[in-house]
C-alpha positions as CSV (number, residue, x, y, z in Angstrom):
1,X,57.2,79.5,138.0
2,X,55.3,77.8,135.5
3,X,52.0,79.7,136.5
4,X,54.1,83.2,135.9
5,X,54.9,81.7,132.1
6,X,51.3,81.2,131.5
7,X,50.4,84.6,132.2
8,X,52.9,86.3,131.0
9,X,51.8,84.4,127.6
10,X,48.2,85.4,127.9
11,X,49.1,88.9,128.6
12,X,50.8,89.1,125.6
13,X,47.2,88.3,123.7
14,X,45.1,90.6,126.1
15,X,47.3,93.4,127.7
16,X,50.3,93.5,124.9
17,X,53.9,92.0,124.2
18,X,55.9,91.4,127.6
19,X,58.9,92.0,125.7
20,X,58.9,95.3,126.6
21,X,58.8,97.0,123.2
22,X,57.7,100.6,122.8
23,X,54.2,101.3,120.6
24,X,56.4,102.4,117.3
25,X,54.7,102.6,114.4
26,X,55.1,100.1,111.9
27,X,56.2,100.2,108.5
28,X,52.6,100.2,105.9
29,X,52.7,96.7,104.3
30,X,49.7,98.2,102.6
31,X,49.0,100.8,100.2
32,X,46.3,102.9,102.1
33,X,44.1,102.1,105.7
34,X,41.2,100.7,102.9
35,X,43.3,97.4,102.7
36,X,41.2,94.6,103.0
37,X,42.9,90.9,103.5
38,X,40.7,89.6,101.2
39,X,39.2,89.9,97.7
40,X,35.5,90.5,97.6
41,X,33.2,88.2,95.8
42,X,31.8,89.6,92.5
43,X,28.6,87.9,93.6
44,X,28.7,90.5,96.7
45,X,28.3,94.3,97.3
46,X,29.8,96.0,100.5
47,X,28.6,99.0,101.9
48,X,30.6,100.9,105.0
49,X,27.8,102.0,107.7
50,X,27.7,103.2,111.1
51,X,25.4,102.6,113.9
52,X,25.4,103.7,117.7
53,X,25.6,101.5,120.6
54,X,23.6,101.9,124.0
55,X,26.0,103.7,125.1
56,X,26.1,105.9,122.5
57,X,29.3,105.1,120.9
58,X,29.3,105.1,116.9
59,X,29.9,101.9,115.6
60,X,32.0,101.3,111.9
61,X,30.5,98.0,110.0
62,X,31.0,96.9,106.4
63,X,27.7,95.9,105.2
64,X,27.7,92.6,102.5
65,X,25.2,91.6,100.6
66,X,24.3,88.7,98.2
67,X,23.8,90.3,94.5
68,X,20.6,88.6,92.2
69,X,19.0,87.0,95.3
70,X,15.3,87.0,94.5
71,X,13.8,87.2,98.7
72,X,12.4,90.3,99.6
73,X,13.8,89.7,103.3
74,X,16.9,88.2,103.8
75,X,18.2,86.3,107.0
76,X,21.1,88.4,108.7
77,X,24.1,87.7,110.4
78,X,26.9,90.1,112.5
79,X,30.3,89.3,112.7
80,X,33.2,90.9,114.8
81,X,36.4,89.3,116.5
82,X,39.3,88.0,116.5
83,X,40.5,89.6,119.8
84,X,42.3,93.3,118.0
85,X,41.9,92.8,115.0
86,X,39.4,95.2,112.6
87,X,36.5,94.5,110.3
88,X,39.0,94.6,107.3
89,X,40.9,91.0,108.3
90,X,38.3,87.7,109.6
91,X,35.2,89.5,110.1
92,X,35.2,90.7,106.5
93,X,36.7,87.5,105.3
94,X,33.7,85.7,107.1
95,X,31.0,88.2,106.3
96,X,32.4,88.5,102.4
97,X,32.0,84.5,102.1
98,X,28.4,84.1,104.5
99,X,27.1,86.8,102.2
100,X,27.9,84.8,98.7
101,X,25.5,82.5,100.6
102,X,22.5,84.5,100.7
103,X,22.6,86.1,104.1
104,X,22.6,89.9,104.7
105,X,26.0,90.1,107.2
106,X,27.5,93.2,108.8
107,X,31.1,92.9,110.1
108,X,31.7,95.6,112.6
109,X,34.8,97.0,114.3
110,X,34.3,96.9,118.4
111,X,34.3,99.8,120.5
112,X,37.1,102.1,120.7
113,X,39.4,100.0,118.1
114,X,39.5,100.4,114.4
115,X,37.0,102.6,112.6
116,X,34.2,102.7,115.8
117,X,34.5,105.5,118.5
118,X,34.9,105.6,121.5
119,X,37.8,107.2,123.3
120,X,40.6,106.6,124.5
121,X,41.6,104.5,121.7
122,X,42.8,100.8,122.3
123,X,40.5,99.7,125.4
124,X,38.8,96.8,126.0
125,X,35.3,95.6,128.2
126,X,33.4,92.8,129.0
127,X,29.9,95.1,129.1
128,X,30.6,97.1,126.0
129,X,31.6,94.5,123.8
130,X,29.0,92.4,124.5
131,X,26.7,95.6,124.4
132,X,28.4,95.9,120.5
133,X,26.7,92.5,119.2
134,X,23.4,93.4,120.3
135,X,23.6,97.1,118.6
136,X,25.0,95.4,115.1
137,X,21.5,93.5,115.9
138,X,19.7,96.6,116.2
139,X,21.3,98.0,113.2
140,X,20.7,94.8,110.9
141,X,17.1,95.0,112.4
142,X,16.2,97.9,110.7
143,X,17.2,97.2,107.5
144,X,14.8,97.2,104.9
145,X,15.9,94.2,103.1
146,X,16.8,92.3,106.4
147,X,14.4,89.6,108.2
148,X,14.2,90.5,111.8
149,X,13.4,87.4,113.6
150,X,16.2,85.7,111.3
151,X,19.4,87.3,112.9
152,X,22.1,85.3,114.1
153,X,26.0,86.1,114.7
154,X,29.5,84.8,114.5
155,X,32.2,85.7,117.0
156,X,35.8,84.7,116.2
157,X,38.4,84.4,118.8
158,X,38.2,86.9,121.8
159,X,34.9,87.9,120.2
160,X,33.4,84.3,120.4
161,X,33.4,84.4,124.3
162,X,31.4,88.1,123.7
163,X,29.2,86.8,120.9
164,X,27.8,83.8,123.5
165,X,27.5,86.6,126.4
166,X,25.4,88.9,124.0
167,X,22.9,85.8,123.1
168,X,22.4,84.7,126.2
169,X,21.2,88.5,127.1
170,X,19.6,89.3,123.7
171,X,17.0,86.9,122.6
172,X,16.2,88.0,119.2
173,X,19.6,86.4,118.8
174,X,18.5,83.1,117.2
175,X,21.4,81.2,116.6
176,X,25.3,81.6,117.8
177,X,28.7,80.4,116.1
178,X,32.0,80.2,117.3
179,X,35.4,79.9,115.6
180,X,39.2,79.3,117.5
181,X,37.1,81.4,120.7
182,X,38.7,82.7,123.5
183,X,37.5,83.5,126.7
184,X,39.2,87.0,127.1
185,X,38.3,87.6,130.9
186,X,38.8,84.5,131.8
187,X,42.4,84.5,130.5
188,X,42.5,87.8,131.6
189,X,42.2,87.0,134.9
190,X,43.7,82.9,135.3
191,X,46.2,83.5,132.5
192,X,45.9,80.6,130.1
193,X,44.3,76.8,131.7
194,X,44.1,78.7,134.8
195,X,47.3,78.5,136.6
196,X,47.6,82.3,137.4
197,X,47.7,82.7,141.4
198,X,45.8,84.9,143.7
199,X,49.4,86.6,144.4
200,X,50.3,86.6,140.4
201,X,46.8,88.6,139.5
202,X,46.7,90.6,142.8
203,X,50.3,91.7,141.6
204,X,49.1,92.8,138.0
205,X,46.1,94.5,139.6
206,X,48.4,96.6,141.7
207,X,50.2,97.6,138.7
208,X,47.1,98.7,136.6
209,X,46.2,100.7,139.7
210,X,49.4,102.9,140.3
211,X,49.0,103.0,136.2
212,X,46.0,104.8,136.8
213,X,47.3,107.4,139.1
214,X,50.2,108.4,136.3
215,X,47.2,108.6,133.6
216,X,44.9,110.7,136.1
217,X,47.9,113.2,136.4
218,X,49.2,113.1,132.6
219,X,45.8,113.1,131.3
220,X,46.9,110.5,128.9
221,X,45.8,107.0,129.2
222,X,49.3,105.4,128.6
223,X,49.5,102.4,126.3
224,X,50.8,99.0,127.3
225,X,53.7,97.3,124.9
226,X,53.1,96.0,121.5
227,X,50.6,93.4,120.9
228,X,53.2,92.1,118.3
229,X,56.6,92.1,117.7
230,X,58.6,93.7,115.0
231,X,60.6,90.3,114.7
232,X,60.8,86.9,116.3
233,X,63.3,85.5,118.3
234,X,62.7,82.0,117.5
235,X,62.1,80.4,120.4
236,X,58.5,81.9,121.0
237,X,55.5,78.8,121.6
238,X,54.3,77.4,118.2
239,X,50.8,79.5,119.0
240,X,52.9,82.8,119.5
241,X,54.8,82.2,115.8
242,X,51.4,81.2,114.2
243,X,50.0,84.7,115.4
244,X,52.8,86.6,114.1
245,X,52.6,84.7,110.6
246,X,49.0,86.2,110.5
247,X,48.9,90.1,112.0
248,X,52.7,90.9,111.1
249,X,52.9,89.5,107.7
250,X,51.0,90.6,104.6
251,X,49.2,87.5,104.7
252,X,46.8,89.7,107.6
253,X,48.5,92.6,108.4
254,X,46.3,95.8,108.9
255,X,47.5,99.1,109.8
256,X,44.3,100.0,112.2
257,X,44.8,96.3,113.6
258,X,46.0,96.5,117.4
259,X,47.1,92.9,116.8
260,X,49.4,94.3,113.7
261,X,50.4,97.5,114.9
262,X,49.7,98.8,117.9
263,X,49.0,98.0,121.6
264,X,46.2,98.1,124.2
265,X,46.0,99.9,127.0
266,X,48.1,99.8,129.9
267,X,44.9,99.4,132.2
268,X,42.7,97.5,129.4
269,X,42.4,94.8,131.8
270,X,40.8,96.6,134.6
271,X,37.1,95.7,133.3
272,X,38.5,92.2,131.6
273,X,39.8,90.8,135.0
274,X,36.7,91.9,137.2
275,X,33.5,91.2,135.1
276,X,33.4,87.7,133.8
277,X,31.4,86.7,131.3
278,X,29.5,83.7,130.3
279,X,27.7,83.1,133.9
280,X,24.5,82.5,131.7
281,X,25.5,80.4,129.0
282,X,23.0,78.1,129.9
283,X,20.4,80.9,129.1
284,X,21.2,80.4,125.4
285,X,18.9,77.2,125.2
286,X,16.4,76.6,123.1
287,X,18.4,78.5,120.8
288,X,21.1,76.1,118.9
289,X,25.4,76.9,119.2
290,X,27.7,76.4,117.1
291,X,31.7,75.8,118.4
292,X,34.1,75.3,115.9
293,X,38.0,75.0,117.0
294,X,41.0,73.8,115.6
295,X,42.7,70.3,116.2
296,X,45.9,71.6,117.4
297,X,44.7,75.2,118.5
298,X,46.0,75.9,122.0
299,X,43.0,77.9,122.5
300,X,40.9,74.6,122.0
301,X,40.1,74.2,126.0
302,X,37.9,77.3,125.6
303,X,35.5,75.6,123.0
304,X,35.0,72.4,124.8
305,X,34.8,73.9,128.3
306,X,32.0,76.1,126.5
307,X,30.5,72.5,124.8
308,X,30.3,71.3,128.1
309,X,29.0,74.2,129.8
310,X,26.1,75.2,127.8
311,X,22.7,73.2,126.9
312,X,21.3,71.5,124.3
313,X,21.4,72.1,121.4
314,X,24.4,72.2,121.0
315,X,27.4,71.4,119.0
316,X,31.2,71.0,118.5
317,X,32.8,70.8,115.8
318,X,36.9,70.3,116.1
319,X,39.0,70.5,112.3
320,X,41.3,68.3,111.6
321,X,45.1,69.8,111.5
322,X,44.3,73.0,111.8
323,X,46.0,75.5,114.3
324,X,43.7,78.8,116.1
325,X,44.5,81.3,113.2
326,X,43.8,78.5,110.8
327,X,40.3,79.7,111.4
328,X,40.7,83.6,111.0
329,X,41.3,83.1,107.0
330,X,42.1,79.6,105.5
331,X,39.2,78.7,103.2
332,X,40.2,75.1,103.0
333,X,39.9,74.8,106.8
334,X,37.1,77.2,108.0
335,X,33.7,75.1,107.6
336,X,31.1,77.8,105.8
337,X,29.3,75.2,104.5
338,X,28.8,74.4,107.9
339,X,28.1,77.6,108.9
340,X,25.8,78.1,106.6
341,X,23.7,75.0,107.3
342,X,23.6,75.6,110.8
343,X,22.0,78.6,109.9
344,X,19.8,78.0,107.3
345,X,18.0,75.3,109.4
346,X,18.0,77.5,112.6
347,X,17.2,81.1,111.6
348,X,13.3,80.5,110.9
């Protein structure tokens, strides 16, 4: 029983809500879809861009820059995660701040969510989204103003566990952070410190697979419940509460944001659960990671199974009091100057 509870809470992160809510729209907390949950810097100029993956889907980035930096060729950074959200909420947040400190930084929506193509809409892959790091490398590569052998990349949450899969593949990557990360296939699959049984996942698989028969004959790829909840209940898990208080309040709510208004697909999970990722996070060394996580984040396990998994160099960094969305937006907890001396010594 206890191993059902755990996966019916991860699959409330990775496939949607298992309340059983329909994918309503939700009322605009914003003004217009060019809401950003942040203000940018006046020492900063953003510029939206596209670029096109390897497999040839088109890419939508925000492109920041420092203003009155003297270099010719800056040292770049790309930016994506958490796990549904879009480039508007963390990644900007992250990319806005990382700019003010002299890096050229491009925060990117994934494949087939937010402002990035790819149909159908609201689908999720351990290949493509790794595949998206290394084409917001290409793209940063090619910038004018933009040292290429000084590239490195953040991934927050669900796009932590990516980020690490793309450097261990891509070695102009030279350095890696992660903040509150997530292994999204693993969860996917074991459900969350992996109690899931072979019975528990063999039953989800069957029902993604008579999922797919109904979307082969409607011709609509049918999506799963809500990734949030209009309302809470009150008696959710702290980590379920904390996620609402960020993607369903105006503290992070964003209309385009899976996370805040909408819900993967029924049969998201068919790539997730079958294709691991980080089977060569050794592969990573000589290059230098960065894992930051939160004190009392649930998702903490993730980081220091990561720590322990990968080689030298190599570091972990846990902050005091602070909860997994702690890291998506709070200033006072989020370590940039930390960030930005990890980087500064290791993109040379």
């Amino acid at each position: 029983m206890k191993s059902i509870k755990l996966l019916a809470m991860a699959a409330v992160f990775v496939f949607g809500q298992s309340d059983g809510q329909k994918n309503s729209k939700s009322e605009k907390m914003n003004d217009t879809k060019q809401h950003y949950t942040f203000h940018l810097s006046d020492q900063v100029t953003r510029q939206k861009v596209t670029f096109k993956n390897r497999y040839g889907i088109i890419l939508s980035g925000d492109l920041y820059l420092p203003k009155n930096i003297s270099r010719e060729k800056l040292p770049a950074l790309a930016i994506s995660g958490p796990f549904g959200a879009v480039k508007e909420q963390s990644s900007g947040l992250y990319a806005n701040e990382m700019a003010q400190k002299g890096f050229a930084v491009i925060a990117f929506d994934p494949s087939y969510t937010g402002e990035s193509g790819g149909e159908p809409r609201n689908i999720a892959s351990s290949d493509i989204n790794t595949e998206d790091f290394s084409a917001a490398v290409d793209f940063l590569g090619l910038q004018k103003n933009v040292d290429r052998s000084k590239i490195g990349i953040i991934g927050i949450c669900g796009f932590g566990g990516f980020a690490l899969n793309a450097t261990a593949v891509d070695k102009r990557v030279k350095a890696v952070a992660t903040t509150s990360m997530y292994d999204i296939p693993r969860v996917a699959s074991k459900g969350y410190y992996d109690k899931v049984t072979l019975e528990e996942r063999t039953k989800t698989l069957e029902q993604m697979s008579q999922q797919r028969w109904k979307d082969a004959e409607t011709g609509v790829t049918a999506p799963g419940p809500r990734s949030n909840a209009e309302k809470l209940k009150g008696d959710e898990p702290q980590f379920v509460k904390d996620y609402f208080d960020y993607y369903r309040t105006p503290r992070g709510f964003h209309e385009r944001s899976i996370n805040s208004n909408g819900a993967w697909k029924a049969t998201s999970g068919f790539s997730l659960m079958n294709m691991p990722i980080l089977t060569y996070i050794k592969e990573i060394s000589p290059r230098p990671v960065l894992i930051i996580a939160g004190e009392n984040a649930h998702s903490r396990y993730f980081s220091e199974d990561i720590y322990k998994a990968a080689s030298e160099p190599k570091e972990l960094m846990i902050i005091p009091n602070a909860v997994h969305v702690d890291l998506y937006d709070r200033l006072d907890k989020i370590p940039f100057d930390k960030l930005q001396r990890f980087f500064n010594e290791n993109l040379k």
